[in-house]
Backbone as ProteinMPNN parsed JSONL, in Angstrom:
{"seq_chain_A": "XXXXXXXXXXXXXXXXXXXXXXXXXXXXXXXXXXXXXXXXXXXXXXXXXXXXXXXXXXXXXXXXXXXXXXXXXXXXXXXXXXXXXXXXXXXXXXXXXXXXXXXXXXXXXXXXXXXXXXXXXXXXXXXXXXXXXXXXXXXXXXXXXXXXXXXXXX", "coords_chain_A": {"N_chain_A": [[5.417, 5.08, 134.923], [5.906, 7.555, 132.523], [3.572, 10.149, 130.872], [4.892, 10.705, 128.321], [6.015, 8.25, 128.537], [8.842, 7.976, 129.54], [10.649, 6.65, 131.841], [11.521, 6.507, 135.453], [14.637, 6.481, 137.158], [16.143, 4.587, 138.955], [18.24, 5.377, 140.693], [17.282, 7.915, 141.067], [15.449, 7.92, 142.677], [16.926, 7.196, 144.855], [18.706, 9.101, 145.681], [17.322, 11.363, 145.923], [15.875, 10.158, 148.672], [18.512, 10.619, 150.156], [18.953, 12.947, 150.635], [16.808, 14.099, 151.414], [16.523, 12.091, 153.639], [18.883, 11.922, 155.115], [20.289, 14.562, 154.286], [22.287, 14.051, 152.855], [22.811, 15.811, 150.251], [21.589, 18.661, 149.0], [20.756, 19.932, 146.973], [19.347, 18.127, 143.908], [19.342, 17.668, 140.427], [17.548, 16.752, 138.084], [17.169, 15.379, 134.802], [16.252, 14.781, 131.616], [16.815, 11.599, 129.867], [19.253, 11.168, 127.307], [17.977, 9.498, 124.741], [15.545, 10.307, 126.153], [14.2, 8.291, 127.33], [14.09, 7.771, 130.167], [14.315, 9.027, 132.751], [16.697, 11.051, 134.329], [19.35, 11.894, 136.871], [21.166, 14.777, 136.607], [22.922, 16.491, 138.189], [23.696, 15.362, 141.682], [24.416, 17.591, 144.725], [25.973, 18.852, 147.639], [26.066, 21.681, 147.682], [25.545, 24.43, 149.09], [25.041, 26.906, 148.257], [22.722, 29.482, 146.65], [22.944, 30.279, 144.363], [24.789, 29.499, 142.546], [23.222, 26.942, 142.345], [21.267, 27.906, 140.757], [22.613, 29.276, 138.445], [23.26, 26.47, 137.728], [20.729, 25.552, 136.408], [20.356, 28.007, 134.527], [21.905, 27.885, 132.873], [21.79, 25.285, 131.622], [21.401, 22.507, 128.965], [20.48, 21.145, 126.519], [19.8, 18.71, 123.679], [18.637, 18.782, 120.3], [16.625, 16.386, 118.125], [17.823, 16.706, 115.904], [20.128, 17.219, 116.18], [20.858, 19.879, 117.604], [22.113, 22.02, 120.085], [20.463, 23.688, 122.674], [19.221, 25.806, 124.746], [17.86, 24.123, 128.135], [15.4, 22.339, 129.264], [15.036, 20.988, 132.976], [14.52, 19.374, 135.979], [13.855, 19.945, 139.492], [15.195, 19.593, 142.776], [15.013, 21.373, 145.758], [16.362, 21.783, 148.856], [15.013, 23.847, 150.826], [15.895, 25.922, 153.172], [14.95, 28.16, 156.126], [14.51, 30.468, 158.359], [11.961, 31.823, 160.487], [10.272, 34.37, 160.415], [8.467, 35.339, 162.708], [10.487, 34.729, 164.697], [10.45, 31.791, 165.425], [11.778, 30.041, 164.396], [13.436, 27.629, 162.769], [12.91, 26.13, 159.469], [12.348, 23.834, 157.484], [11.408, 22.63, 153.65], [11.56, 20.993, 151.146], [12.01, 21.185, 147.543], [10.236, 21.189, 144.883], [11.164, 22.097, 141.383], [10.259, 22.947, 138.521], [11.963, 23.534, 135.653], [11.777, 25.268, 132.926], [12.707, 26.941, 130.825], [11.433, 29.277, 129.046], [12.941, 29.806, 126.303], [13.777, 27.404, 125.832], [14.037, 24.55, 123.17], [11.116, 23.562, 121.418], [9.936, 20.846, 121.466], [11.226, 19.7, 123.399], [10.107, 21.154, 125.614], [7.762, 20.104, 125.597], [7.867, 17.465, 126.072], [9.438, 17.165, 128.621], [7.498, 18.359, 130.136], [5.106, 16.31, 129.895], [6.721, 14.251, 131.333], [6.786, 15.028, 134.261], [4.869, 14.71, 135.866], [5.392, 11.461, 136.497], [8.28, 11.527, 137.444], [7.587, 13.174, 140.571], [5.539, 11.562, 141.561], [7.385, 9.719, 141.969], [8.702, 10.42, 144.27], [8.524, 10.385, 147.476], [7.512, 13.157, 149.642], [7.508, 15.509, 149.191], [7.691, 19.294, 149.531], [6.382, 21.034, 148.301], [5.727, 23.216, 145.143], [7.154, 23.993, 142.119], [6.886, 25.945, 139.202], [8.75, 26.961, 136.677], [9.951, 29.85, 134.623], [11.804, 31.632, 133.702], [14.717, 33.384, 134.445], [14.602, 34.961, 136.604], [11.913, 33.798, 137.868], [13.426, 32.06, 139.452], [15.091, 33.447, 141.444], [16.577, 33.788, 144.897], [14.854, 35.175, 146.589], [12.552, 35.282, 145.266], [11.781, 32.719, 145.393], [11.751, 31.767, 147.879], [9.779, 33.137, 149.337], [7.395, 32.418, 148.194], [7.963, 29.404, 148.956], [7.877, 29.38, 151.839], [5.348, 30.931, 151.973], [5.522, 33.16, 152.508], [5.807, 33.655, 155.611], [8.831, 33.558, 156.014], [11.952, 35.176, 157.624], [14.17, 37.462, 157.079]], "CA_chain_A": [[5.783, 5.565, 133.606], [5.03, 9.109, 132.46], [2.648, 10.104, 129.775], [5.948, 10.607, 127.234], [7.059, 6.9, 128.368], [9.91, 8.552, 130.147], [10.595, 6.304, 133.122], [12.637, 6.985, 135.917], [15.701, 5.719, 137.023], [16.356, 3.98, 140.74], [18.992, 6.423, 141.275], [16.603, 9.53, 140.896], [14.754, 8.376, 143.842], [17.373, 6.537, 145.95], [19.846, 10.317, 145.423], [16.244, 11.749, 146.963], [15.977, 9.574, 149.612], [19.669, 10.582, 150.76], [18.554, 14.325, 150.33], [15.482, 14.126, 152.612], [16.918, 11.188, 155.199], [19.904, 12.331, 155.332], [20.682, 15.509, 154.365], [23.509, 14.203, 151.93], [22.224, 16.463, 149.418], [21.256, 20.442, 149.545], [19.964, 19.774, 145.8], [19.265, 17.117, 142.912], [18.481, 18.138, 139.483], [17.175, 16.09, 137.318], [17.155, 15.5, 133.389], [15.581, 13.271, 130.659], [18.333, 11.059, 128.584], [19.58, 11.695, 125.725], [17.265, 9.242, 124.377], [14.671, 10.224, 126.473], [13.271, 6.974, 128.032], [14.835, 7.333, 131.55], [14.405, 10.318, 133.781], [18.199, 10.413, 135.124], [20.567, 12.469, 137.241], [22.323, 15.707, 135.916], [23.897, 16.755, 139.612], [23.292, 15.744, 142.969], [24.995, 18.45, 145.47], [25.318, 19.238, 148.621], [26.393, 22.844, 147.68], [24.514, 25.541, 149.989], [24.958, 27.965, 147.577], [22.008, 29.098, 145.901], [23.395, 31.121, 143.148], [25.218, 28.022, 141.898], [22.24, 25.881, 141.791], [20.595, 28.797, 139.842], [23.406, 29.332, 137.233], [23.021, 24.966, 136.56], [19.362, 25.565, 135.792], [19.869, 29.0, 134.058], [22.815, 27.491, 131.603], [20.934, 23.791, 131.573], [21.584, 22.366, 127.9], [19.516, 19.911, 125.686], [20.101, 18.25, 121.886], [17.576, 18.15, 119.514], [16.845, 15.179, 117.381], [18.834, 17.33, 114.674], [21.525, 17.292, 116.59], [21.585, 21.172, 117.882], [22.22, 21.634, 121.594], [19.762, 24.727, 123.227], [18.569, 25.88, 126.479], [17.288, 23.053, 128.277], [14.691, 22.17, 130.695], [15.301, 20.054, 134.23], [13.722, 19.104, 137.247], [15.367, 20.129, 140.519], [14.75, 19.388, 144.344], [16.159, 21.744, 146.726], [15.605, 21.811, 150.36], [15.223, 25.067, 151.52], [16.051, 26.582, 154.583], [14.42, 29.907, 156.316], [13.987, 31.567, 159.486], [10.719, 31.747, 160.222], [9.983, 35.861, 161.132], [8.216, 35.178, 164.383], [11.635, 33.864, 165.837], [10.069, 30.272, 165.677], [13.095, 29.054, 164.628], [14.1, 27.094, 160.935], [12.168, 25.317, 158.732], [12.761, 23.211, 155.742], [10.607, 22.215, 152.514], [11.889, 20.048, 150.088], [10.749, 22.168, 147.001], [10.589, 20.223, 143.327], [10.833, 23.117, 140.542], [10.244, 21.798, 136.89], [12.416, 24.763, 135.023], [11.252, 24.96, 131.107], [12.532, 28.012, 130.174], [10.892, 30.525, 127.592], [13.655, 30.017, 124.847], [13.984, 25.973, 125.127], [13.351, 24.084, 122.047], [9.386, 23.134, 121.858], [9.959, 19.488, 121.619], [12.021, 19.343, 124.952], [9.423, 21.219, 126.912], [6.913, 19.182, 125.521], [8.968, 15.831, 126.761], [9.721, 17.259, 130.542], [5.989, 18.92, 130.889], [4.257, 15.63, 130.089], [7.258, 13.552, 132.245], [6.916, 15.418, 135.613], [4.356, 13.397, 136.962], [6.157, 10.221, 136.87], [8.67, 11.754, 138.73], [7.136, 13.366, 141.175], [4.834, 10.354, 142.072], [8.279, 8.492, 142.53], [9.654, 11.174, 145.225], [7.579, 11.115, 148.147], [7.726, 13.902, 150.807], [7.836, 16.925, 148.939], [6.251, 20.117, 150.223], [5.789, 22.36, 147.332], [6.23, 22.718, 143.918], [7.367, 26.003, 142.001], [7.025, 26.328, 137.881], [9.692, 28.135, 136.361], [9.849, 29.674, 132.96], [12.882, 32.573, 133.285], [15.442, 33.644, 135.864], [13.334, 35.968, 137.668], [11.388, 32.655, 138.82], [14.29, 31.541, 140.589], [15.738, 34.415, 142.626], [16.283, 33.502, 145.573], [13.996, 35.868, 147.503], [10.818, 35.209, 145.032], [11.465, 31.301, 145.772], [11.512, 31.881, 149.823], [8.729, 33.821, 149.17], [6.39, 31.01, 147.727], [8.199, 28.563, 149.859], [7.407, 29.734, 153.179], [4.153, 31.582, 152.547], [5.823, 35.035, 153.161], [6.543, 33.694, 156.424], [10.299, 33.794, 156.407], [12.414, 36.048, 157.817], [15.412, 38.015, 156.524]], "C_chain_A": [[4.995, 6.841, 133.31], [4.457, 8.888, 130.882], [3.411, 10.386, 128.675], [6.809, 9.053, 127.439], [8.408, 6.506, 128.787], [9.675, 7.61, 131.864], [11.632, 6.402, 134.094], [13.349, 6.429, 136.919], [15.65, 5.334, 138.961], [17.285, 4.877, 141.135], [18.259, 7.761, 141.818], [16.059, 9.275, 142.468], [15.306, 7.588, 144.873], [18.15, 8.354, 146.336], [18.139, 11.148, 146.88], [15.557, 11.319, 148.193], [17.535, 9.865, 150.619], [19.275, 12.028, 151.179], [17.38, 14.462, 151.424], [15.752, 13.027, 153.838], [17.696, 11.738, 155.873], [20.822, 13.09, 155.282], [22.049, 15.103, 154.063], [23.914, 14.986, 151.215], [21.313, 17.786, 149.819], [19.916, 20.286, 148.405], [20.35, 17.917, 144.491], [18.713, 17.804, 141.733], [18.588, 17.416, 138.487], [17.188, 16.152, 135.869], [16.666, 13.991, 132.049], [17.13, 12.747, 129.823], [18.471, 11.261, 127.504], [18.363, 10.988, 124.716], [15.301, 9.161, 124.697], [13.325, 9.619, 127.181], [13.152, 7.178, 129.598], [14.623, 9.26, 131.84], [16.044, 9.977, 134.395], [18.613, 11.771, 136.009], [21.71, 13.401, 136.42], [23.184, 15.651, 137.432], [23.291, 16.084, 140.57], [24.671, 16.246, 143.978], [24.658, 18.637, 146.73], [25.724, 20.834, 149.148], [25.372, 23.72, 148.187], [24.59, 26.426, 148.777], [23.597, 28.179, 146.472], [22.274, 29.652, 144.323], [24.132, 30.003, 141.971], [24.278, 27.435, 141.425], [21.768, 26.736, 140.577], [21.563, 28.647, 138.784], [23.389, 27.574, 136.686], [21.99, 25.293, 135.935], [19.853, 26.238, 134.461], [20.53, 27.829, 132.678], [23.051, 25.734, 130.99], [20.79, 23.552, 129.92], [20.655, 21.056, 127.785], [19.821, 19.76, 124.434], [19.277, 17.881, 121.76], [17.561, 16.782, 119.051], [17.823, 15.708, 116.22], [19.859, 17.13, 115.266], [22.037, 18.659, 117.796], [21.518, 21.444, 119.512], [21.801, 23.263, 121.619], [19.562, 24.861, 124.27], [17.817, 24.566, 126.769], [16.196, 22.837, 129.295], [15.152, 21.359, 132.055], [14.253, 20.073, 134.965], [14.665, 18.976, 138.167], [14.606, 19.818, 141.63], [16.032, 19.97, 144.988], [15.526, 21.614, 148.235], [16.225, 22.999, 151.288], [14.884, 25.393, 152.594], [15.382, 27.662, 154.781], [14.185, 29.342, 157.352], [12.776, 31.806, 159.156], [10.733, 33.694, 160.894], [9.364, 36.03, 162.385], [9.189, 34.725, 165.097], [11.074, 32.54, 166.322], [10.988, 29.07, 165.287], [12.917, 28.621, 163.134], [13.085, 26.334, 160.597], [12.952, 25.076, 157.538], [12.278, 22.488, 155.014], [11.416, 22.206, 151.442], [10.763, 20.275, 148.688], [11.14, 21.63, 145.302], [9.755, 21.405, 142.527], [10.932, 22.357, 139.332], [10.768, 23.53, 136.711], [12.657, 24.316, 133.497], [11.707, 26.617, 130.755], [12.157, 28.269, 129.293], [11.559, 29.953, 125.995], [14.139, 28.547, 124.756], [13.458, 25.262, 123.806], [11.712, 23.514, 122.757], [9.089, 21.651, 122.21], [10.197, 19.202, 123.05], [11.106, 19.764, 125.701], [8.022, 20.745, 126.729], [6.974, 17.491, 126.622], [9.268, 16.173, 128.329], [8.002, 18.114, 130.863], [5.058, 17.342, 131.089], [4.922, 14.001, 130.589], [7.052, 13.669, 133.733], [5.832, 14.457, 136.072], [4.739, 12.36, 137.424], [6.859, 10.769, 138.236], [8.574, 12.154, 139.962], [6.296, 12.509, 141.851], [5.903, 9.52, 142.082], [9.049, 8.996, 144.05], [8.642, 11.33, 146.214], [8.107, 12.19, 149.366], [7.968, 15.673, 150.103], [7.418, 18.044, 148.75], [5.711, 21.045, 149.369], [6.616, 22.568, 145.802], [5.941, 24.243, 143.256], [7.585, 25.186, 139.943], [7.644, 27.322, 137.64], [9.882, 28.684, 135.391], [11.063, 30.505, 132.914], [13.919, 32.091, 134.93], [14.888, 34.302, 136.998], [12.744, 35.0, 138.136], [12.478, 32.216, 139.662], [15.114, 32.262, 141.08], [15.323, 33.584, 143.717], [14.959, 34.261, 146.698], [12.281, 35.321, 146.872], [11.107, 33.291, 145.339], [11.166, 31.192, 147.138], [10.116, 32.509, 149.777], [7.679, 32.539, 149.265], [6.557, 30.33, 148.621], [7.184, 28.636, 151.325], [6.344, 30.783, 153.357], [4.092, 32.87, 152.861], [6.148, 34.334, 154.937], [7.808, 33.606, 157.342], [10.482, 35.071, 156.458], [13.677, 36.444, 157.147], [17.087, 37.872, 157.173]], "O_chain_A": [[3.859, 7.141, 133.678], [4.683, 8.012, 130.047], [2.683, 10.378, 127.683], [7.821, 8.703, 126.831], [9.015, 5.446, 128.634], [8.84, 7.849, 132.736], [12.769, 6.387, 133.622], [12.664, 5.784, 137.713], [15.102, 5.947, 139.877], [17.028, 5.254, 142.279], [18.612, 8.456, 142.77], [16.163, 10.133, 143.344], [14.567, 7.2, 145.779], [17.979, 8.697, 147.506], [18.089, 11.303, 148.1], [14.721, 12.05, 148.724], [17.62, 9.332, 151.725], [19.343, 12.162, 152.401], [17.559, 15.283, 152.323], [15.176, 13.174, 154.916], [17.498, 12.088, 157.037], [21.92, 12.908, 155.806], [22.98, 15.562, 154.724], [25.124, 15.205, 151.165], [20.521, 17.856, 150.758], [18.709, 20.407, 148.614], [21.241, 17.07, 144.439], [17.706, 18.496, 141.879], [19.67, 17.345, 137.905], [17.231, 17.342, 135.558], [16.816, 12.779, 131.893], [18.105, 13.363, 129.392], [17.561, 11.579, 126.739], [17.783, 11.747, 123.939], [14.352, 8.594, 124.156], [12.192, 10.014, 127.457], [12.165, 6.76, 130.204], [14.799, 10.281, 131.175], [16.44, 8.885, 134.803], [18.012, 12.784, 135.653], [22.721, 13.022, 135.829], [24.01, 14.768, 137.66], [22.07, 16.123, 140.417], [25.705, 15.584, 144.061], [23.495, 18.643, 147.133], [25.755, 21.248, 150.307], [24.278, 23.697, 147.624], [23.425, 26.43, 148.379], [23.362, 27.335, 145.607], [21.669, 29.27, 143.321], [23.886, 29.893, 140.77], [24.218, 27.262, 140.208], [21.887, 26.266, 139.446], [21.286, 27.689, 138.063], [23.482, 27.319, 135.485], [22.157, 25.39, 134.719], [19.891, 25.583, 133.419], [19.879, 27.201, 131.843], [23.926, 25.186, 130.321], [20.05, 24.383, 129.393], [20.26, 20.258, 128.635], [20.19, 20.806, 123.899], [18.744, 16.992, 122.425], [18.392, 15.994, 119.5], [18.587, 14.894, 115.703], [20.739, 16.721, 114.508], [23.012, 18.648, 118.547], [20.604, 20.847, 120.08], [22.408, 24.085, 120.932], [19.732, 23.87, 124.98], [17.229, 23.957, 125.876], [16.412, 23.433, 130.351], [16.29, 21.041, 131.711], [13.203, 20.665, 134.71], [15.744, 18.385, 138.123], [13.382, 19.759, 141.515], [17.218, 19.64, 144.989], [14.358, 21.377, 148.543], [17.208, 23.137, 152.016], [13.754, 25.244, 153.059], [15.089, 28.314, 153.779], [13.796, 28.188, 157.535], [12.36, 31.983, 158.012], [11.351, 33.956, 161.925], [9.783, 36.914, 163.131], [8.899, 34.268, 166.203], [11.207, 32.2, 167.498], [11.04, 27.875, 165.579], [12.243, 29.32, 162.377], [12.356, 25.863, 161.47], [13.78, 25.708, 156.883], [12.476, 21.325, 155.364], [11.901, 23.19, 150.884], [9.586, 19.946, 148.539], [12.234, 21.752, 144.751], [8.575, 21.736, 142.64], [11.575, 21.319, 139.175], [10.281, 24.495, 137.3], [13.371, 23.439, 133.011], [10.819, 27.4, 130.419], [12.439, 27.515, 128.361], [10.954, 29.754, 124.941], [14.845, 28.26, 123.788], [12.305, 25.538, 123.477], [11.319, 23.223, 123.887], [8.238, 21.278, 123.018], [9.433, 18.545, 123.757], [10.911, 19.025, 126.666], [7.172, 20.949, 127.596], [6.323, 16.864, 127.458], [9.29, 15.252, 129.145], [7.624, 18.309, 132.018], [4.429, 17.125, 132.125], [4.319, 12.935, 130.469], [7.108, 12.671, 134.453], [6.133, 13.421, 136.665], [4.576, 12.098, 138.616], [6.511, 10.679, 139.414], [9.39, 11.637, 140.725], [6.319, 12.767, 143.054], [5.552, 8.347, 142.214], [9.74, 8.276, 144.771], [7.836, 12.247, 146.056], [9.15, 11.914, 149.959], [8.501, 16.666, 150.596], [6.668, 18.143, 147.779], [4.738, 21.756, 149.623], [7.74, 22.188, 145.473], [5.156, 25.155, 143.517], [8.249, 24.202, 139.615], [7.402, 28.435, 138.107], [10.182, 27.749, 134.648], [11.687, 30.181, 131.904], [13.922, 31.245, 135.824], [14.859, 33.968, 138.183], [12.942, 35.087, 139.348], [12.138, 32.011, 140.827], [16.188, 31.684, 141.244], [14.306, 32.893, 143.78], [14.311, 33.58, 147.493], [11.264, 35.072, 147.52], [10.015, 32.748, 145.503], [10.249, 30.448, 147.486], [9.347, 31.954, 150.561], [7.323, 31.909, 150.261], [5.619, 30.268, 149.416], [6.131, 28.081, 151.641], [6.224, 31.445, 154.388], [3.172, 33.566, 153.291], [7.115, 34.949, 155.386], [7.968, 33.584, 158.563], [9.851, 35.961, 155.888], [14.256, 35.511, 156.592], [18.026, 38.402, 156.579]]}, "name": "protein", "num_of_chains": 1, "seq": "XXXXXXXXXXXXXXXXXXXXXXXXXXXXXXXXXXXXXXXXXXXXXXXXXXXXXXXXXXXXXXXXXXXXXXXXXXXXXXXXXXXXXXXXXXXXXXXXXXXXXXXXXXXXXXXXXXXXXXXXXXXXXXXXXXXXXXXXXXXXXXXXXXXXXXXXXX"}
């Protein structure tokens, strides 16, 4: 249970278990429930595309307790690919981004900042972990970047 009480769901980490065994799944991105108890399942994909995944995040919705629906936060797991630049051949790190954008309500990124632990201590195997606050965090080039240390290739 996370430090908002937010607990998370058997799906979240069976969907991530398919995603890292079995390469069912490219990505998973995660989301608190409407009521907030349950860590749950917005997508799981096994769309290569990263521009896609990016546009769920960017245009990622949330409802206040008022009612008003704003930018939203998530939690995503992708498992990214790269060429390593020494011609050593592919690699792939299974990379869990918490994305809180800038202009989400305060409540919501209160509620997914002091959930991520849970989830993350329910997913094991995952090699690196990226904080996101805009779009510019998730280009693909500055995420390969981080990922692989600068040692991917183009």
């Amino acid at each position: 249970m996370s430090q908002s009480g937010a607990t998370v769901s058997q799906e979240c980490v069976q969907a991530f278990n398919d995603l890292k065994l079995s390469k069912k799944y490219k990505y998973i991105i995660f989301k608190l429930s409407d009521d907030n108890k349950q860590i749950v399942i917005d997508e799981a994909s096994d769309d290569q595309d990263w521009e896609n995944f990016r546009e769920k995040l960017i245009n990622a919705t949330t409802k206040s307790k008022s009612g008003a629906v704003g930018k939203g936060p998530r939690y995503a797991v992708y498992d990214v690919e790269y060429q390593l630049a020494s011609g050593e051949g592919v690699r792939n790190k299974i990379t869990f981004i918490a994305w809180s954008p800038d202009d989400a309500g305060v409540m919501a990124k209160m509620v997914y900042a002091s959930s991520k632990e849970a989830l993350k201590r329910s997913l094991t195997g995952i090699a690196t972990e990226l904080q996101a606050n805009d779009a510019d965090d998730i280009e693909f080039d500055s995420v390969l970047k981080t990922v692989s240390k600068g040692l991917a290739g183009k």
